[in-house]
SEBAZA-210077 format. One record per residue (C-alpha): z negated, y negated, x negated. Coordinates in Angstrom, 1 decimal, decimal comma, padded with zeros to 4 digits. Each point is the difference from the previous one (the first is absolute). Layout:
BEGIN
        Z        Y        X
        Z        Y        X
...
END
This chain:
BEGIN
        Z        Y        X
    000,0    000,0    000,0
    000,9   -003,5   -001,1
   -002,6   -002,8   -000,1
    002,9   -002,4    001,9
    003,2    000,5    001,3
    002,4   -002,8   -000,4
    002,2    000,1    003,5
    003,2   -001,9   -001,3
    002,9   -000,7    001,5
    003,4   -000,7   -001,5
   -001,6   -001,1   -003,6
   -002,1    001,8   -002,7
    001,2    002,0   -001,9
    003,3    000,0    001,2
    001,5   -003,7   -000,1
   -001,3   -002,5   -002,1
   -001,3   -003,6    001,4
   -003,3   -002,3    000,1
   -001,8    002,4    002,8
    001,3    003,3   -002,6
   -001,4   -002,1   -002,9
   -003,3   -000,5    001,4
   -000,7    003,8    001,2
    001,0    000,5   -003,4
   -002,5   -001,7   -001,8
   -002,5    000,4    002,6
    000,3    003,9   -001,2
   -000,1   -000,9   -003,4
   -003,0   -002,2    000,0
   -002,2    002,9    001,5
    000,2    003,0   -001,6
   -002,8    001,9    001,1
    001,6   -000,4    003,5
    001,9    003,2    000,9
    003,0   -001,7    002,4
    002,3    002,3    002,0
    003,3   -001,8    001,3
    001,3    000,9    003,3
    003,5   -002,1    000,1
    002,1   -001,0    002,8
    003,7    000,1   -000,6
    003,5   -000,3    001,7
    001,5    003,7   -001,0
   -000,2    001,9   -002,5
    003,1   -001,4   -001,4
   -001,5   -003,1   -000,2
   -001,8   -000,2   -002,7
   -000,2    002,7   -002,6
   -001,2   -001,0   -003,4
   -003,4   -002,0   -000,8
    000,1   -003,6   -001,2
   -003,2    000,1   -001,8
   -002,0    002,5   -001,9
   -002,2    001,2    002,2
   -004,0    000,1   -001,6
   -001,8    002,8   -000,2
   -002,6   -000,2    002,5
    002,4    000,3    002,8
   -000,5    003,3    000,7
    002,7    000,8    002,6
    003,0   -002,0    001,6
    001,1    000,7    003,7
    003,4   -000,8    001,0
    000,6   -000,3    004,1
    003,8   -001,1    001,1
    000,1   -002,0    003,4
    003,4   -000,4    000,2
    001,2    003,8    000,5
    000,7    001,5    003,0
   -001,1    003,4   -000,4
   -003,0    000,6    002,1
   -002,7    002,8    000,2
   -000,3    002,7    002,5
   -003,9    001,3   -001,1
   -002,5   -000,6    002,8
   -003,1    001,6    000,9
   -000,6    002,2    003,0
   -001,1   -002,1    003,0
    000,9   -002,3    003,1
    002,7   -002,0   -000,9
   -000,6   -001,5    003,9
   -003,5   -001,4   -001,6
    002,0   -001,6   -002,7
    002,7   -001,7    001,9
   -002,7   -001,4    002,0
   -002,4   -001,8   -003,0
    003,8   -001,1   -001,6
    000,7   -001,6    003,8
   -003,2   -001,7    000,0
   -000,1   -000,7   -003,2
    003,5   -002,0    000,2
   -001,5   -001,4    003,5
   -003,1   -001,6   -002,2
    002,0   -001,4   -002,7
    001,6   -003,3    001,3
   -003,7   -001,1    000,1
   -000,6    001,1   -003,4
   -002,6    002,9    000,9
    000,3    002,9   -002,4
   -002,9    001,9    000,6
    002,3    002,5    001,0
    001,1    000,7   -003,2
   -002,3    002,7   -001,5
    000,9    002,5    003,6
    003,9   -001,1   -000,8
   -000,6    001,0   -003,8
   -001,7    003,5    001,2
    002,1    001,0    002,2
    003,7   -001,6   -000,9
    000,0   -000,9   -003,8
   -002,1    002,2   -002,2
    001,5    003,5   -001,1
   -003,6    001,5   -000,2
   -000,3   -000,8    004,1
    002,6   -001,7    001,8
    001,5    002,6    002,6
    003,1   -001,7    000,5
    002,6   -000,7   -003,0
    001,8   -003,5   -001,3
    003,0    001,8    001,0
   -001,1    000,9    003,5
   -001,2   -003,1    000,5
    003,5   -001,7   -001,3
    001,7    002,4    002,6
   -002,2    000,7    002,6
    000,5   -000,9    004,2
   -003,0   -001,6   -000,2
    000,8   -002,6   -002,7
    002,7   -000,8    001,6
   -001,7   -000,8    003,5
   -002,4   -002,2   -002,1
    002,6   -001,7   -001,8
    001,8   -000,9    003,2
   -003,4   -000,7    001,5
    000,2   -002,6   -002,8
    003,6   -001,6    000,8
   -001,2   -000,2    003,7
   -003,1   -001,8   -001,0
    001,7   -002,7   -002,3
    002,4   -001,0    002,5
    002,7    000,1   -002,6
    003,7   -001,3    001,5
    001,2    001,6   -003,7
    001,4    003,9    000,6
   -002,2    002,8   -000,1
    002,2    001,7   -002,3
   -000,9   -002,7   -002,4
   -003,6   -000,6    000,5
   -000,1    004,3   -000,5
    002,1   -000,2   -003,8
   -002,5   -002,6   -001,2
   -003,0    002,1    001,5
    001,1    002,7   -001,9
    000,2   -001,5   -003,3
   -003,3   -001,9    000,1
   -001,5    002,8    001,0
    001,5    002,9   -002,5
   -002,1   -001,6   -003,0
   -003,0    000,2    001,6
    000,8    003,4    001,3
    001,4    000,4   -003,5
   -003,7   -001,0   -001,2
   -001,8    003,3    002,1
    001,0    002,3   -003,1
   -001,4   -002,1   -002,6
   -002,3    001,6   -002,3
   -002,5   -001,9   -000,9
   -001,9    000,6   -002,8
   -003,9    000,6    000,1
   -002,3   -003,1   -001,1
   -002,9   -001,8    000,4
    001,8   -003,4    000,5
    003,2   -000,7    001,5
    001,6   -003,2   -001,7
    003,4   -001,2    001,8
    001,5   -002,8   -001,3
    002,1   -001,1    002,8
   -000,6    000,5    004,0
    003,1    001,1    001,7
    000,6    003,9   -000,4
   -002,4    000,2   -002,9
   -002,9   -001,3    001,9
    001,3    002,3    002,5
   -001,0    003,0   -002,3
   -003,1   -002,0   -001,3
   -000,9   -000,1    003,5
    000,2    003,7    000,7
   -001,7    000,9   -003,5
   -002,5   -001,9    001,8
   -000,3    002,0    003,5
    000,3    003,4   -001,7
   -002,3   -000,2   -003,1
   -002,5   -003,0    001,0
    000,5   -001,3   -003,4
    000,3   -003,5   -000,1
    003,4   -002,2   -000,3
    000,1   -003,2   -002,0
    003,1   -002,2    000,4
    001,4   -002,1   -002,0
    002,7   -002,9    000,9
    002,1   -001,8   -002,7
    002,5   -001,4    002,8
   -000,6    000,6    003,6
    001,8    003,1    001,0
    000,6   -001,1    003,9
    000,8   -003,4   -000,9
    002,8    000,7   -002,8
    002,1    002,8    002,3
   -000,4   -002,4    002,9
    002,2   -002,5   -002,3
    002,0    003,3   -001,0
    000,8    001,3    003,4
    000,8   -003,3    001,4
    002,5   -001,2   -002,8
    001,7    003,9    000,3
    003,4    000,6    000,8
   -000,7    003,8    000,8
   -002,0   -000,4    003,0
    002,1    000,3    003,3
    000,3   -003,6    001,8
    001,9   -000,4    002,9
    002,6   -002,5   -000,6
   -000,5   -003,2    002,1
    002,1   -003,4    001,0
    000,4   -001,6   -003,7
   -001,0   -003,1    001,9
   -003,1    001,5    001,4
   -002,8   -000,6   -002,7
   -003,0    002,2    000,0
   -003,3   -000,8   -001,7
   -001,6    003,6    000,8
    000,5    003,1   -002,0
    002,5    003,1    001,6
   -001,9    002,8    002,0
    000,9    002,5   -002,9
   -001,4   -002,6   -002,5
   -003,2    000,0    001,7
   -000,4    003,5    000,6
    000,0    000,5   -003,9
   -002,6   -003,4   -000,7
   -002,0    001,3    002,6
   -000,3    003,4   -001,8
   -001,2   -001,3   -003,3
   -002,7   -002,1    001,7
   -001,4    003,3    001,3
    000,1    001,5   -003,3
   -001,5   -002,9   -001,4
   -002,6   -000,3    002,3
   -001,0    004,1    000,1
   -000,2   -000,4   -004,3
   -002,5   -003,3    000,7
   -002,2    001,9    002,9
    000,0    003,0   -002,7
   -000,9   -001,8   -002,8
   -003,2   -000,1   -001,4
    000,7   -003,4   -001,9
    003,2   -002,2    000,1
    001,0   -001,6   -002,8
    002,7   -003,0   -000,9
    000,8   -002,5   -002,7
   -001,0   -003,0    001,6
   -001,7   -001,8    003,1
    003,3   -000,2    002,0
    001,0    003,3    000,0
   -003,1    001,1    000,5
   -000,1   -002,5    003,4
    003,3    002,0    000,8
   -001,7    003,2    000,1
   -003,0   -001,6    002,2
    003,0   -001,0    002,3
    001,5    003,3   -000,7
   -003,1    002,2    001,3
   -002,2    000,0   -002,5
   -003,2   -000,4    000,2
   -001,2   -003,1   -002,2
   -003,3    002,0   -001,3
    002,0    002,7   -001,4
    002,3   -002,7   -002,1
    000,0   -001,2   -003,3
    002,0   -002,1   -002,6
    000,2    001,7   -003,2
    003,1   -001,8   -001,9
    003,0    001,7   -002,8
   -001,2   -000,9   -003,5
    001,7    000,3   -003,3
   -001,2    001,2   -003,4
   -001,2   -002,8   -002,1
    000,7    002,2   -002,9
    003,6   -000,2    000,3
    000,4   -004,1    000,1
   -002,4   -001,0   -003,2
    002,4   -002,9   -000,9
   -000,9   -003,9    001,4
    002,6   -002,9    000,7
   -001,1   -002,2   -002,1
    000,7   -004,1    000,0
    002,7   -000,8    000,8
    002,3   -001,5   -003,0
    001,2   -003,4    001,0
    003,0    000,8   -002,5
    001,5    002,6    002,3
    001,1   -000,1    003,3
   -002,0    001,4    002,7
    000,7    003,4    001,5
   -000,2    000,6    003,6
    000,2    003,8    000,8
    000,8    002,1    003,1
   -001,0    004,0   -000,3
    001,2    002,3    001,9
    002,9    001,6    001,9
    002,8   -002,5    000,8
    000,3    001,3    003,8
    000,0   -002,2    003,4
   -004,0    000,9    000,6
   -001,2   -001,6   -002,9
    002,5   -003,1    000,6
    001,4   -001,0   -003,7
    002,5   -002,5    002,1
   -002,8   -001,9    000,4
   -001,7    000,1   -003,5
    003,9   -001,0   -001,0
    000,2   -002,7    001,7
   -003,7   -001,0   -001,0
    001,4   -000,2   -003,6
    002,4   -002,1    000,6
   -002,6   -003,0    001,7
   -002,5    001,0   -002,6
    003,0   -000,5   -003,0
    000,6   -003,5    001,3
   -003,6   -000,7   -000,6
   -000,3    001,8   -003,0
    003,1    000,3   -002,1
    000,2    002,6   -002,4
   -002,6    002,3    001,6
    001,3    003,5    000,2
   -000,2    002,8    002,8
    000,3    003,6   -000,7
    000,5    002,5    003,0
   -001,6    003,4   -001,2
    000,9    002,9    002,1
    002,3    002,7    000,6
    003,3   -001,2    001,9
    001,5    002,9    001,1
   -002,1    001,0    003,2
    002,1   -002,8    002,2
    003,5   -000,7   -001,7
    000,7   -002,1    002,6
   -002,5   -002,1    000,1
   -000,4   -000,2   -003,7
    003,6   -001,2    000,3
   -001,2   -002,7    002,3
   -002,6   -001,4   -002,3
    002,7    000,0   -002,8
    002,3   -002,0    001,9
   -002,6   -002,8    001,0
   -001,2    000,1   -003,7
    003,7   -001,1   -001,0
    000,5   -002,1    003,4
   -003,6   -001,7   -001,2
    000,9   -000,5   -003,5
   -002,7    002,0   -001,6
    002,1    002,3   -002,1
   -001,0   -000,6   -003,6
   -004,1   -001,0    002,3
   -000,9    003,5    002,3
    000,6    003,2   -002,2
    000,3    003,2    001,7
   -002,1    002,2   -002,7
    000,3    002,9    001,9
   -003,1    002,7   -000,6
   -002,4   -001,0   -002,6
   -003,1    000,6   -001,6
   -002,0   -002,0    002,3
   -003,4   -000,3   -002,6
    001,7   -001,4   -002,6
    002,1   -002,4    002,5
   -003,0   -001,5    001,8
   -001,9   -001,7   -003,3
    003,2   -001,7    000,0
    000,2   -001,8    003,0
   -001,9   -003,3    001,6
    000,7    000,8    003,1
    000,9    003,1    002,3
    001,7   -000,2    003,7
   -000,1    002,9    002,3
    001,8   -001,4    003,3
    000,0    003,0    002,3
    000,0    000,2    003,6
   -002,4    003,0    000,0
   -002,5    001,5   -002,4
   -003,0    002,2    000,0
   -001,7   -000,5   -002,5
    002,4   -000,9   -003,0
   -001,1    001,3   -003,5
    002,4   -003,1   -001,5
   -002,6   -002,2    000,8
   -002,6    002,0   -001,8
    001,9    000,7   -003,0
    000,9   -003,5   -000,5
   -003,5   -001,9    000,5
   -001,7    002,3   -002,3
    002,7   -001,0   -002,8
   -001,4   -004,0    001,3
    002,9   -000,4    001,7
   -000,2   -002,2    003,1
    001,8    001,3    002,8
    002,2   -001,7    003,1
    000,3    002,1    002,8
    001,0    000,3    003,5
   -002,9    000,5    002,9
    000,8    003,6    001,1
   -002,5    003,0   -000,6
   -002,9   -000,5   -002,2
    001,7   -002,4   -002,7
   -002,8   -003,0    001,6
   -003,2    002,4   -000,7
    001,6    000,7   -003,3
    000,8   -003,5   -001,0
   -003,1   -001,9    001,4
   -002,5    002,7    000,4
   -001,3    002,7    002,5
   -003,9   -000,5    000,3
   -002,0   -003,1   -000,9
   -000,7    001,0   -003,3
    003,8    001,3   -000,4
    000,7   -003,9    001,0
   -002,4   -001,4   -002,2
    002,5    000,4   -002,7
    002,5   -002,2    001,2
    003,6    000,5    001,0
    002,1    001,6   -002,3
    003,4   -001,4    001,3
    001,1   -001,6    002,9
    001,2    001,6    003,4
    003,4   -001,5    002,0
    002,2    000,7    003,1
    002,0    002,9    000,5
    003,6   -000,9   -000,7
   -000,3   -003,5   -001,3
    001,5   -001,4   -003,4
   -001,6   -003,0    000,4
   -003,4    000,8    000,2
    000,5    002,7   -002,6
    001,6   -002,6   -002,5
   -002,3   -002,2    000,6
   -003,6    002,5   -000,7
    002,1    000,7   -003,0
    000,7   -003,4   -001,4
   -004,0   -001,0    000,9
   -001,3    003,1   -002,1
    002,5   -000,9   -003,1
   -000,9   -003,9   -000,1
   -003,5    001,0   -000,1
   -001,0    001,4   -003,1
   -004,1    000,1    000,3
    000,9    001,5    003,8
    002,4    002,7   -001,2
   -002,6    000,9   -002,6
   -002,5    000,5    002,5
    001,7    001,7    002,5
    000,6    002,8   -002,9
   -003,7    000,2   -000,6
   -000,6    000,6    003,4
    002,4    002,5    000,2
   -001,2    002,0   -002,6
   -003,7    000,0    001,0
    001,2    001,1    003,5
    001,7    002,8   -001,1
   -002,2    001,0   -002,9
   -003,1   -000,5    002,9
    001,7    001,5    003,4
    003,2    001,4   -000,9
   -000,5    002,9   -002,9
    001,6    003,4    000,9
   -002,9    002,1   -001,5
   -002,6   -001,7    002,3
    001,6    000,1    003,4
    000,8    003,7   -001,2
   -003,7    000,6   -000,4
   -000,7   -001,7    004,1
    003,4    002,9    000,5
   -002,9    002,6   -001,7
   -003,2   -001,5    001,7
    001,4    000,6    003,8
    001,0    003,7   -001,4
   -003,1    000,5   -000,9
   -001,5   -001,2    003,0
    002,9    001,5    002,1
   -000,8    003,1   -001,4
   -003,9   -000,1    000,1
    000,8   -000,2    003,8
    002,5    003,2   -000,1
   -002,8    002,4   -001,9
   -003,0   -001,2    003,1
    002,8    001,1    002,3
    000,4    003,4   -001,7
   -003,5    000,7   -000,6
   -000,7   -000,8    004,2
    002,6    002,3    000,9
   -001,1    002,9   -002,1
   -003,9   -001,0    000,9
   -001,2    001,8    003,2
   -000,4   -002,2    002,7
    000,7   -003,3   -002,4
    001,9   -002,5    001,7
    002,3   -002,7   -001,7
    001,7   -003,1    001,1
    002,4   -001,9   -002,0
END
């Protein structure tokens, strides 16, 4: 048995990434934790080799394919009538977010040690099909049945997908994601009583909301062109409306709730969650691997204005472009490197080329392409991240513990990064300024403030080093990671002693 099972879906070990990066060195950092990995993946065509070398203390790693449409036959002996009727009533409960009909629809429909009917029965059987009409009639859908039945069908044949699972024995389940990995947290949960801690680096039910209503291979009935519609399609919201049950089955499961920072965590409140059960416990970085300091700042050479990261339409480099070019006719000669990969979105990178030349800026913005970001940083005065959505973004980090003051957008936690998260956290002053989403103007105009301002820049990268050094070092927020293990697993032990006591009773 594994001291915690890490429920991951779509990342570690297989694809690499910030979440992948993190579960990595959460591993790493506590070796006398034995992990087991239970991952969550497309097919098995999907992703076949590893992306990191896995440590040794991860004693197993469970691979489960939603995506395939093979189904199993194995059920128990028993009434199958008993089971259609908890899955009706279930279904009836769940538009008012009551799931205390889960453990009865685990037993008898889900688990191979005691359901009685199988995931393929239930994919085929009369009954489903009455209940999913039942469904149609209920939603008062003008949209064909024949429709509304396809998109049943494949929401449904991951979760149905999700009944074989095999999920490895532990005495913590760790999912990293809700969706279908809180899913299986959740029934690790109901069948073992050992408790589930969640963690959140983006909200799951919020980012495929964006997905689904942005995708192209969701059926929409086609409308008047001149009929504008504000609401999402019926097919849309069938899909939305299935990740905020997953989500909010993982929070009512989950023993603690963590997120980055104070809005997300407000999301999951609004999500389900209950607020006692949450907690911010933010990403960190090893101070180890960024030793070097920007020092002051020769007045001899120009300054050097950085952007790091991808050049893709999320993180906005238009806008950082056209920054430059206000900032330039403040402060000629000042340079602006744009470090970053440029082949995710060729043609938006394309784009930003284009306005570059259209702007002037050729022989001003460099596109560096990848780079090695610790010895870049010491080298700037300044570093932009103009994004229209972050998490938690590492940049920021990175950069103010090289004393680099940073200019950034207001989306995720860049403003608790910048100017603090608790009162002691703020005590330290800002370490960079915060500006609209979308606008060169303000952007330029944080930029040119921070370079005219010697003694400010200089103290903005003090702050920014004793807030990282103080709240934001990787080994610590590991070590809160192995405090609620140990805790988590104090709980799991009192629940196996009172069910192998006589007469001992246990609660969790």
């Amino acid at each position: 048995m594994a001291d915690v099972c890490l429920i991951l879906e779509g990342t570690y070990p297989y694809v690499t990434g910030g979440v992948s990066t993190w579960v990595h060195h959460l591993i790493e950092s506590l070796p006398r934790v034995r992990f087991s990995l239970l991952t969550v993946l497309p097919n098995r065509d999907s992703y076949r080799d590893y992306r990191y070398e896995v440590p040794q203390n991860v004693v197993s790693v469970t691979d489960m394919y939603i995506h395939e449409h093979a189904l199993s036959d194995h059920a128990n002996r028993g009434s199958t009538r008993q089971a259609f009727e908890v899955l009706a009533r279930f279904y009836a409960a769940i538009p008012d977010h009551d799931y205390s009909l889960l453990p009865e629809v685990d037993r008898l429909a889900i688990n191979p040690a005691t359901r009685v009917v199988s995931p393929q029965q239930l994919f085929l059987d009369r009954r489903t099909w009455d209940m999913v009409t039942k469904a149609y009639d209920d939603l008062g859908m003008e949209e064909s049945f024949l429709d509304f039945y396809w998109t049943w069908r494949y929401s449904h044949l991951p979760l149905l997908r999700l009944a074989d699972a095999r999920i490895p024995p532990a005495q913590v389940y760790h999912t990293i994601s809700t969706g279908y990995a809180g899913m299986l947290s959740a029934l690790a949960h109901i069948r073992t009583g050992a408790p589930v801690l969640l963690t959140e680096h983006g909200i799951y039910a919020n980012e495929r909301r964006i997905e689904i209503e942005q995708a192209r291979w969701i059926f929409e009935r086609k409308v008047d062109s001149a009929v504008i519609s504000g609401t999402v399609s019926p097919f849309k919201r069938i899909w939305i409306t299935l990740f905020d049950h997953l989500s909010r089955v993982t929070y009512h499961n989950a023993a603690q709730i963590i997120t980055l920072f104070e809005n997300n965590r407000k999301l999951q409140v609004t999500g389900g969650a209950d607020p006692a059960r949450t907690r911010v416990i933010p990403n960190g970085i090893r101070l180890k691997d960024f030793p070097v300091r920007r020092g002051p700042h020769d007045p001899d050479e120009p300054f050097q204005v950085g952007f790091v990261g991808r050049v893709v339409s999320i993180k906005d480099v238009r806008t950082f472009i056209r920054a430059c070019r206000i900032v330039y006719d403040h402060l000629p000669g000042t340079r602006f490197p744009i470090m970053g990969p440029t082949d995710e979105e060729p043609e938006y990178f394309a784009e930003c080329q284009s306005l570059v030349a259209m702007l002037g800026l050729d022989d001003i913005v460099q596109f560096t392409g990848r780079v090695d970001v610790r010895a870049a940083y010491p080298k700037m005065d300044v570093v932009v991240l103009t994004s229209v959505s972050e998490a938690q973004p590492l940049v920021i980090l990175e950069a103010n513990i090289c004393g680099v003051p940073i200019v950034a957008t207001d989306v995720g936690a860049c403003g608790e990064l910048l100017n603090g998260r608790t009162s002691i956290d703020r005590s330290l002053g800002p370490s960079g300024l915060i500006t609209p989403i979308a606008n060169p103007e303000a952007t330029a105009a944080a930029i040119v403030e921070i370079l005219k301002d010697d003694d400010r820049r200089a103290r903005m990268g003090q702050a920014g080093i004793k807030r990282v050094e103080q709240f934001y070092d990787e080994q610590d927020l590991n070590f809160a990671y192995l405090d609620l293990y140990r805790r988590l697993m104090t709980l799991s032990e009192h629940r196996t002693l009172a069910e192998v006591s006589p007469g001992a009773r246990w609660r969790a």
